[in-house]
N, C-alpha and C positions, 0 to 999 in steps of 0.2 A: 558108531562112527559115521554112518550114513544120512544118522539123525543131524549131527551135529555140522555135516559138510555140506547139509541143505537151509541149517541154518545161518550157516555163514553167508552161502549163497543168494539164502534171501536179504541178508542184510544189505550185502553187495550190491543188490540189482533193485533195492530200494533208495538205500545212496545215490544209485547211480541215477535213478527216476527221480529224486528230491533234487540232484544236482541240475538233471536236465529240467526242472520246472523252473528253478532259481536261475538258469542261465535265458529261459525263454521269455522271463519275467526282466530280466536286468534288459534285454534286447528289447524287450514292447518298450520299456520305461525312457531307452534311448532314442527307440524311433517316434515318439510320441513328443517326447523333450526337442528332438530334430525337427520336425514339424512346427509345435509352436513356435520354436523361435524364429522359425520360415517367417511364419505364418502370423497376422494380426488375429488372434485368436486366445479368448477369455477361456478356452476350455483348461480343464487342470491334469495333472499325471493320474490314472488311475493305475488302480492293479490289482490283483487276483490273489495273491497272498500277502500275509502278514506278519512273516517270521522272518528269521535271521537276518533282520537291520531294513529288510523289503519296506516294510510300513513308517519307519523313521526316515528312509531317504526320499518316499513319495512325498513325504508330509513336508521333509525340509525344501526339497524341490518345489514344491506349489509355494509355500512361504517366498524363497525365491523369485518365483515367477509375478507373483502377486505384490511385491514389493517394487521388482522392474517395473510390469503396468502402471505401481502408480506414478511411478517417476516419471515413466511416459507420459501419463493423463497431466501431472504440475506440469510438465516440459513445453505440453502442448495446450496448457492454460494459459503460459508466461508467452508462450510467442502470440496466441490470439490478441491477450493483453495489451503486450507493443503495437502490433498492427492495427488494434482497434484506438491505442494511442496516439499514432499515427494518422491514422484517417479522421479521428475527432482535433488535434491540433492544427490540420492542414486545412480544414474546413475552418475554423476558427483563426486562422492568420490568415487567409485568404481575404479577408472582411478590409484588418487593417491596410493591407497590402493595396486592395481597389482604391481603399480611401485614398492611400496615401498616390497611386499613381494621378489620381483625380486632382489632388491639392497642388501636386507637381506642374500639371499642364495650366491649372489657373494661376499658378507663381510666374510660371513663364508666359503668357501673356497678358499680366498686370504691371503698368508702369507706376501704377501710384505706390508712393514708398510706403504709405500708414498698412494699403495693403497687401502689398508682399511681405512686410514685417508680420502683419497677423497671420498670414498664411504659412511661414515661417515658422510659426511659432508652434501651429497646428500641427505639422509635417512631426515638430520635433518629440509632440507628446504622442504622437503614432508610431514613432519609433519606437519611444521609451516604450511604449506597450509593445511592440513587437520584441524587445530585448527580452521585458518580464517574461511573456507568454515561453518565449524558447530558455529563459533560465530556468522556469518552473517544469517544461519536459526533461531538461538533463538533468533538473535535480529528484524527477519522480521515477526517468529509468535509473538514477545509481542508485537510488534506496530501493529498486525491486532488483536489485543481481546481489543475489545471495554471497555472491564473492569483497561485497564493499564491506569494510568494519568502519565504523564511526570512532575516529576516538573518545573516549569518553574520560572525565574527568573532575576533578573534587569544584562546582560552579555554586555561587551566591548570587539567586535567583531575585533575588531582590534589587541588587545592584540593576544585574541587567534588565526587570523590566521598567524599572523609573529610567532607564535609560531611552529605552523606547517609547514610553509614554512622553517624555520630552520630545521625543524626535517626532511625534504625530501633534504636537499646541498646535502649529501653522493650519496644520490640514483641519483639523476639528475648530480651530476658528473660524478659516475661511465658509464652514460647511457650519455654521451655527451649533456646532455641539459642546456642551458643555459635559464632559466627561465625568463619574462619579469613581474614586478611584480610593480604595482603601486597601492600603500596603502596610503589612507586619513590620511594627520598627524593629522586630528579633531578629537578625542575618538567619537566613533560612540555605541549607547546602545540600544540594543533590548531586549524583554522579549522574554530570550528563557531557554535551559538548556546549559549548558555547555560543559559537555560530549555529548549532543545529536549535538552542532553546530559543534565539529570537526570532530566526526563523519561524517556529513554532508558533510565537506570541506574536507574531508582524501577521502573517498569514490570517491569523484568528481575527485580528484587529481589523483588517483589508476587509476579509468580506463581511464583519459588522459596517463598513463603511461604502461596501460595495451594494450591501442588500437591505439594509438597518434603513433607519431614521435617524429622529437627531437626539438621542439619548444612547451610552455607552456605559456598559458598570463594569470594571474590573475589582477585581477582590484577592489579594493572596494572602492565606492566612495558616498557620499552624493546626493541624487537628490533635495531634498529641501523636498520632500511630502514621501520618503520612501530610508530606506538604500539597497545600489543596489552590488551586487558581482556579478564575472562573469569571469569563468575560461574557456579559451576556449585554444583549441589544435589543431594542426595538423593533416590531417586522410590519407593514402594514397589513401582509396576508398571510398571518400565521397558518390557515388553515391550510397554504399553499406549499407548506411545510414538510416534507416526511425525516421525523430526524432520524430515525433509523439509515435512511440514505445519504444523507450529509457526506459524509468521509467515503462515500466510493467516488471513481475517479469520474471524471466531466458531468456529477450531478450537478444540476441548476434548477433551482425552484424557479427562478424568474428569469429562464433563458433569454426572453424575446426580449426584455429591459436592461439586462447586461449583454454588449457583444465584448468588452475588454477582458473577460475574464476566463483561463480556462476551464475552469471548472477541478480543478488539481490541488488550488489550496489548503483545502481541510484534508483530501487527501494525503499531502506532502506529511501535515501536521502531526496526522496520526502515526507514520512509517516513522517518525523522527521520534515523538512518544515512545512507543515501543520498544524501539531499540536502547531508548534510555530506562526502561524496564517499568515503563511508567503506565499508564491509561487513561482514557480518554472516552467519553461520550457524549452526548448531546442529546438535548429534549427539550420543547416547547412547554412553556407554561403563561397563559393569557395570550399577549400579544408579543412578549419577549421570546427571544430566541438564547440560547447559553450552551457555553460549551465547560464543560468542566474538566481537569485534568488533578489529575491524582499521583506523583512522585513519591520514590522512597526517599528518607530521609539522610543524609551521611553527617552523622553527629564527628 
């Protein structure tokens, strides 16, 4: 009897020692969890035992924690982003802005008609650029907010880019280029937006025209597994080149030769790519520069 009222008793007062570890352990685990979430602090939950659910709630708790930070870390990628946005578009409208107050005070005290009509005229393509540059920031912060959906839908890629190759003859006349242009007569159909793929293909073309020579090749053609475009140009300083850096936002191989441009076009191009589930890269070969794009197909 005595045996058995000592064994109960140990059991008892072994429970009661297990409970009090398990209680001492759930209390570290809170005040340690209170802490970091104080606290900006990479450290993780530890603890001292490993049984009854102890080591599955640490584990899921650091998951937790480690999932917050990152969201932290993008949260605090996407604000530097804007602001470094920001500071590089403010310094780049700044340029046209001088100009234009410059063209303003020589408009106003010029009486001759011939030149305040060219001064006029000047004013009005500093504008235009000043419109460009601020469409191309609104349209580069709404494709970084994760909350914008593109609509997307059933497009014949073909259509719309002889559409835009027509709408650049003037510009590629006036600038001596003769364009090499080889378009699939098969109606080619991808799911995308519409205004988002010229966009795409205007952007592409611009800075072949902003940074090129006087030669332009587009090419869209069927590969059998994906529709394939691919606009490439002339460069005088190919070496000046990094294509790998193309598509980040305000690269310029040849800053100091362009001040109209922000540096956000190939950017824009690729966010709009993307989301049409498509891809996109670029690389130098000789003295040509090319950007290739890759769609699925919607049969």
């Amino acid at each position: 009897m005595y045996i058995l009222t000592g064994i109960l008793v140990g059991i008892i007062l072994l429970q009661a020692f297990i409970l009090w570890i398990y209680q001492r352990q759930v209390k570290d685990i809170c005040r340690q969890l209170a802490f970091l979430i104080k606290n900006d602090s990479n450290m993780l939950v530890s603890r001292e035992i490993g049984f009854w659910g102890i080591e599955w709630l640490a584990d899921m708790l650091n998951e937790l924690l480690a999932a917050r930070r990152k969201e932290r870390r993008e949260y605090q990628k996407k604000e530097k982003m804007i602001a470094d946005t920001y500071t590089n578009l403010s310094h780049d409208i700044r340029t046209p802005l001088t100009s234009l107050d410059g063209y303003f005070q020589l408009l106003e005290a010029s009486s001759e008609e011939e030149t305040r009509k060219r001064f006029l005229e000047i004013i009005q393509e500093r504008i235009q650029s000043l419109k460009e540059m601020l469409d191309e920031l609104f349209t580069f912060t709404k494709l970084k907010n994760d909350s914008y959906q593109l609509e997307l839908s059933r497009c014949c890629i073909n259509r719309i880019l002889k559409e835009i190759v027509f709408s650049y003859y003037d510009e590629w006349m006036r600038l001596n280029i003769i364009p090499d242009i080889c378009i699939t007569e098969e109606l080619l159909y991808l799911k995308g937006n519409p205004q988002g793929l010229r966009r795409i293909i205007q952007n592409i073309i611009k800075n072949g025209l902003d940074h090129g020579q006087n030669q332009i090749k587009i090419i869209l053609a069927d590969t059998q597994e994906c529709i394939m475009l691919k606009i490439s140009n002339q460069v005088l300083h190919p070496e000046e080149i990094d294509a790998s850096q193309v598509f980040d936002r305000f690269y310029k191989a040849d800053a100091a030769r362009n001040r109209t441009s922000t540096g956000l076009g190939l950017s824009i191009a690729k966010e709009l790519v993307l989301r049409m589930e498509g891809e996109i890269w670029a690389r130098v070969e000789g003295d040509e520069f090319m950007v290739e794009i890759q769609f699925p197909k919607w049969n």
